[in-house]
C-alpha positions in Angstrom: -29.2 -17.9 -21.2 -31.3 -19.8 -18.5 -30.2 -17.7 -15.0 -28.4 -20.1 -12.3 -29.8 -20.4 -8.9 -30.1 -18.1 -6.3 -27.0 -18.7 -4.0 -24.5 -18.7 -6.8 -21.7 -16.3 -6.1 -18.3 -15.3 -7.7 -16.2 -14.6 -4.5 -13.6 -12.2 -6.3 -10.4 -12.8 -3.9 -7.5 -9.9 -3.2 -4.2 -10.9 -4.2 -2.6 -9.1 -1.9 -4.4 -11.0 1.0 -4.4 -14.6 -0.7 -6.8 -17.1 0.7 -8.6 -14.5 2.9 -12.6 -15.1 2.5 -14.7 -11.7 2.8 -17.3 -12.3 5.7 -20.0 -11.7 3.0 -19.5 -14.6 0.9 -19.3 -17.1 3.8 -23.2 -17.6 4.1 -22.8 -18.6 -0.1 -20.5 -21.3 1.0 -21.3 -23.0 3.3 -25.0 -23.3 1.4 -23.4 -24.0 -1.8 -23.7 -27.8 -3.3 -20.3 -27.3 -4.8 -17.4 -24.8 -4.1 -14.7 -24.7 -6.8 -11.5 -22.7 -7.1 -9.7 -21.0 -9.9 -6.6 -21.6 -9.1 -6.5 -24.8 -7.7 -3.9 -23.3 -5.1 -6.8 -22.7 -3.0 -7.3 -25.7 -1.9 -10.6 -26.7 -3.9 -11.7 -28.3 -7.1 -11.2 -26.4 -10.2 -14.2 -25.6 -11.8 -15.6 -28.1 -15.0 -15.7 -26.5 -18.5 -17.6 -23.0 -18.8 -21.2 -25.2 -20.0 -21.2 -27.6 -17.5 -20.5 -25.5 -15.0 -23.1 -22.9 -15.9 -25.6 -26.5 -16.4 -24.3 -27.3 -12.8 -25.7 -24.0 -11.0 -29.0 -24.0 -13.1 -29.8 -26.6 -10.8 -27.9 -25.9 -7.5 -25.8 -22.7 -5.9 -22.2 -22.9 -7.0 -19.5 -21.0 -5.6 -16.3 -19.8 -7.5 -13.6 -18.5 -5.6 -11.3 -16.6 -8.2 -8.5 -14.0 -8.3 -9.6 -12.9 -11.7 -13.3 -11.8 -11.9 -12.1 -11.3 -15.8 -11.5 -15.2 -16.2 -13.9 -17.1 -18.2 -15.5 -19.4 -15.6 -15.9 -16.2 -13.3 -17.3 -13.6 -16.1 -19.9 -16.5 -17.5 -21.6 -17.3 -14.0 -22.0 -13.2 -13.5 -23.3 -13.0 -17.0 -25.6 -15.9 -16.0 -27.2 -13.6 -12.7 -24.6 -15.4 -9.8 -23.8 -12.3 -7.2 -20.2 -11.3 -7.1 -18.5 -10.5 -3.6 -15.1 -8.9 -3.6 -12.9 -8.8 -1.2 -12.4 -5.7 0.8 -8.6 -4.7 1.6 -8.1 -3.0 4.7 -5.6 0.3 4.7 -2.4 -0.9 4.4 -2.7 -4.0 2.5 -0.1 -2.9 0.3 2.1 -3.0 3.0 1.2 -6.8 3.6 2.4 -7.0 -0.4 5.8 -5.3 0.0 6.3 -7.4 2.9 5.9 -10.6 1.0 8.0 -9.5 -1.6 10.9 -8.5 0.8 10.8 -11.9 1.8 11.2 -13.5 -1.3 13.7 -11.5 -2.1 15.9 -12.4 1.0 14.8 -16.1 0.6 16.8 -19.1 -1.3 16.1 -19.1 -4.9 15.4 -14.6 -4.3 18.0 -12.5 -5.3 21.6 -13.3 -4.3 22.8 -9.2 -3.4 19.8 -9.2 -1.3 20.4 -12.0 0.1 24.0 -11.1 1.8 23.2 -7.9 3.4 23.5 -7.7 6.8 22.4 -4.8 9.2 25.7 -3.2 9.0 26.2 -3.5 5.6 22.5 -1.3 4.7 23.3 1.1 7.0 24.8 3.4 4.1 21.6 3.2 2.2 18.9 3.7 5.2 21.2 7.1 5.6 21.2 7.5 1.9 17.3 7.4 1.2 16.2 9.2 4.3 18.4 12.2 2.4 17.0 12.0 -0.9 13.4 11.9 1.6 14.5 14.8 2.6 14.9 16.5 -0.2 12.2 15.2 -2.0 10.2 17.2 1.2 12.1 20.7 0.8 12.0 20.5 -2.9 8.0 20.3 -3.1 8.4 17.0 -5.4 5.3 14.8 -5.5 6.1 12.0 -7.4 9.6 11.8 -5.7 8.4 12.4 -2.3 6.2 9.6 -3.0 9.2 7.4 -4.3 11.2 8.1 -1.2 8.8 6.8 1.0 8.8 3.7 -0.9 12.8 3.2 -0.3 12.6 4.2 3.6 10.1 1.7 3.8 12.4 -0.9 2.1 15.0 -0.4 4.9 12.5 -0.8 7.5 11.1 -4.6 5.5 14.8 -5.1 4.7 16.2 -4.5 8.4 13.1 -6.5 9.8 13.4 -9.4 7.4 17.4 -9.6 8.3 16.1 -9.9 11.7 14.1 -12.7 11.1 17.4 -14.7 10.7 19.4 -13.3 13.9 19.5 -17.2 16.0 19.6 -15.0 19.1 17.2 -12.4 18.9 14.6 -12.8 16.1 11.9 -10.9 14.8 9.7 -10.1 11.9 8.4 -7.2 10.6 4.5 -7.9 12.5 6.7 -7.7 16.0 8.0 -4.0 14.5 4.3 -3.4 13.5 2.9 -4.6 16.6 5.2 -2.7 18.7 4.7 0.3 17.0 0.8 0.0 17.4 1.4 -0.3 20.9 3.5 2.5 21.0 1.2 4.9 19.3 -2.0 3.9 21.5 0.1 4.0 24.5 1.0 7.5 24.1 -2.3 8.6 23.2 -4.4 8.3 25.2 -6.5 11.0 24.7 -8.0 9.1 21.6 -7.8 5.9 22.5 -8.7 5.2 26.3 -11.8 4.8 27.1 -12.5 8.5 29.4 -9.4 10.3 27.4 -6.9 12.0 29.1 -7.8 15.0 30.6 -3.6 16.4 30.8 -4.2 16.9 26.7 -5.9 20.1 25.7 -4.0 21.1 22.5 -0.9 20.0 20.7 1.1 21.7 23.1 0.0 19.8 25.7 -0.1 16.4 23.7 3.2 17.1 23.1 4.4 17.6 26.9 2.2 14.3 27.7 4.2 12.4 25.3 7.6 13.1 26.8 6.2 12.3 30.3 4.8 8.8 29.1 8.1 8.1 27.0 10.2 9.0 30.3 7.9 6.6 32.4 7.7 4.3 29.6 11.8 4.1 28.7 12.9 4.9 32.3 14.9 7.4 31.9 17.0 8.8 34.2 18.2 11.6 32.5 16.6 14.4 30.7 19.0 13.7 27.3 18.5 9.8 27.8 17.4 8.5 24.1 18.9 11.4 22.0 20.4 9.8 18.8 24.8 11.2 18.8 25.0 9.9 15.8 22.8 12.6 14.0 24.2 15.8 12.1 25.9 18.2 15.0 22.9 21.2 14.3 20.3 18.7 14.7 22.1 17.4 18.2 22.7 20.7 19.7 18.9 21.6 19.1 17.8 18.4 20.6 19.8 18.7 23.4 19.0 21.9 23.9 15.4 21.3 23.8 15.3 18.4 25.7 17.6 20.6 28.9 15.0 23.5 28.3 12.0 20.8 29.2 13.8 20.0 32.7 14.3 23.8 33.4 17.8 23.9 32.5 18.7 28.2 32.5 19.5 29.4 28.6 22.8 30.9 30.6 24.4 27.5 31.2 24.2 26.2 28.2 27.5 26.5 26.0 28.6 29.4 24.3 31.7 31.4 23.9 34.4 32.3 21.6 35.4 28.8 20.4 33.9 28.2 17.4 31.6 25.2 18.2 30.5 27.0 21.3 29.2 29.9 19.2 27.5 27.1 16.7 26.1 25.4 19.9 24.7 28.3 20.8 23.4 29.8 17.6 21.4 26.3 17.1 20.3 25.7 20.5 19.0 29.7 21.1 17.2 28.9 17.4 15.1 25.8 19.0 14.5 27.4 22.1 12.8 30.3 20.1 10.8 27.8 18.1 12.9 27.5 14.9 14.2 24.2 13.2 18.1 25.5 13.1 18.7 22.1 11.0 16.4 23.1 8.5 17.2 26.7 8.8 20.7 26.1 7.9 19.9 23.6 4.9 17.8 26.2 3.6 20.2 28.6 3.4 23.0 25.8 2.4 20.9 25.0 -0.7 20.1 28.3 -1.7 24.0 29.5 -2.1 24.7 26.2 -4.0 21.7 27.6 -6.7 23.3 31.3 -6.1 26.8 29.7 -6.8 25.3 28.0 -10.0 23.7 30.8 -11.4 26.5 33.0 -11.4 28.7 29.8 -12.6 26.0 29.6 -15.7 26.2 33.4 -15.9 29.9 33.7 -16.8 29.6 30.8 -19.2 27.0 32.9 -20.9 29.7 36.2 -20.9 32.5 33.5 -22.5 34.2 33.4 -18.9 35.3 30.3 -17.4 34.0 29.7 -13.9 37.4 28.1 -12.1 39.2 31.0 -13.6 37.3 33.9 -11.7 39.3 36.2 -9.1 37.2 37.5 -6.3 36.1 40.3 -8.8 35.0 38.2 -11.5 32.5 36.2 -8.7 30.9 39.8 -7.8 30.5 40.7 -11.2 28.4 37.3 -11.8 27.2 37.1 -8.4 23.2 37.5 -8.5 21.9 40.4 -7.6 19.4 40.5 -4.7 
């Protein structure tokens, strides 16, 4: 096989980035006598059968620009000595596929469900899958932990794809992204401006520097401005706790008493204060009496007995021993 001439390249394209060009194979084309383009999508000819294409760049640099370095055209001008470029992906560029695919879902000829949701209707799920996150985290799981993410992520492209369509207020998913990067590099400083930030010694103090940007930042007036109400009534008391502990709020006036969700309050907020995560606390415990329940469940079925028959005897006698 006679070698083609130097300058012929196989520019091997990402398909998650589409037409992007890698930096290193623009010196190829713009010296190249002819640029073709497998598939013609790309906005330049399609390259001539395999021989006279290989005939052409015997004589003069040809560029391919492919998505399949596998394809005939592609594989026969490597063979032949051309240099193929890839195309880096930066991190995230899967991100820049799920995006896409969100949107053709939601778009006309997508899928009809997903096209009919609404903010308020995928509020169920968002709850839903940050649970089953959740879970995946306390129970260790790899491969579901990894699947969770995945289906958080799809409420955050769903939600910001829904917002694309709001008449009043839109946005897209690179306005989330964009304020997020802002966000992150705002509040930290200490890596990304230019002399540091001398207030951040350890993650104690990072942590102290964030809340004093985020109360400049958001304006707050209050020390329990920005707390989410809406989350589970452990998690709330800690925050609020927390968050009146930062201002120098005394432990004393806090609330606490007899009444039963004084005591909770209490219980959860002195838990934070002394450094432990009382919602977490209190799911572990929840999920370890469900498995203690099950086990002595499975352990009268063994014996013959039948679990939703047991008197408070017959639940000792199965109850696991510690």
């Amino acid at each position: 096989m006679t070698p083609v001439r130097q300058g012929c390249a196989v520019v091997l394209l990402s398909e998650r980035l589409g037409a992007v060009l890698p930096l290193a194979a623009v010196p190829a084309v713009r010296t190249a006598a002819e640029v073709y383009a497998d598939p013609a999508e790309l906005g330049f000819p399609v390259p001539p059968p395999v021989a006279e294409l290989l005939a052409l760049a015997e004589q003069a640099p040809v560029v391919l620009l492919t998505l399949d370095a596998e394809g005939p055209a592609a594989a026969a001008l490597v063979r032949a000595g051309a240099k193929l470029i890839g195309t880096p992906e930066p991190r995230g560029a899967g991100l820049v596929e799920a995006a896409q695919v969100m949107h053709r879902l939601r778009s006309p000829g997508g899928c009809p469900w997903d096209a009919e949701q609404t903010h308020d209707s995928l509020r169920q799920y968002l709850v839903e899958e940050t649970y089953e996150l959740l879970e995946a985290i306390e129970d260790g799981d790899r491969a579901a932990l990894r699947e969770e993410l995945g289906d958080v992520l799809l409420q955050v492209l769903f939600h910001a794809r829904v917002a694309e369509e709001d008449g009043a207020d839109p946005f897209s998913i690179d306005e989330v992204a964009a304020e997020l990067v802002a966000k992150l590099v705002g509040r930290h400083p200490h890596v990304f401006a230019e002399h540091g930030d001398p207030a951040v010694r350890d993650s104690h103090t990072q942590q102290q520097r964030w809340e004093e940007l985020k109360q400049v930042e958001k304006r707050r007036e209050s020390a329990v401005d920005g707390v989410a109400l809406g989350q589970p009534a452990v998690a709330l008391a800690a925050k609020l706790a927390q968050r009146a502990g930062r201002a120098g709020v005394p432990v004393d006036l806090l609330p606490g008493g007899g009444d039963p969700g004084q005591a909770l309050f209490s219980v959860a907020a002195l838990a934070k204060l002394g450094g432990a995560d009382p919602e977490s606390e209190l799911r572990a415990v929840a999920r370890g009496f469900g498995l203690t329940l099950r086990a002595a469940e499975a352990a009268a079925r063994a014996d013959g007995a039948d679990p939703a028959a047991l008197d408070a005897d017959g639940w000792r006698h199965y109850w696991p021993k510690k």
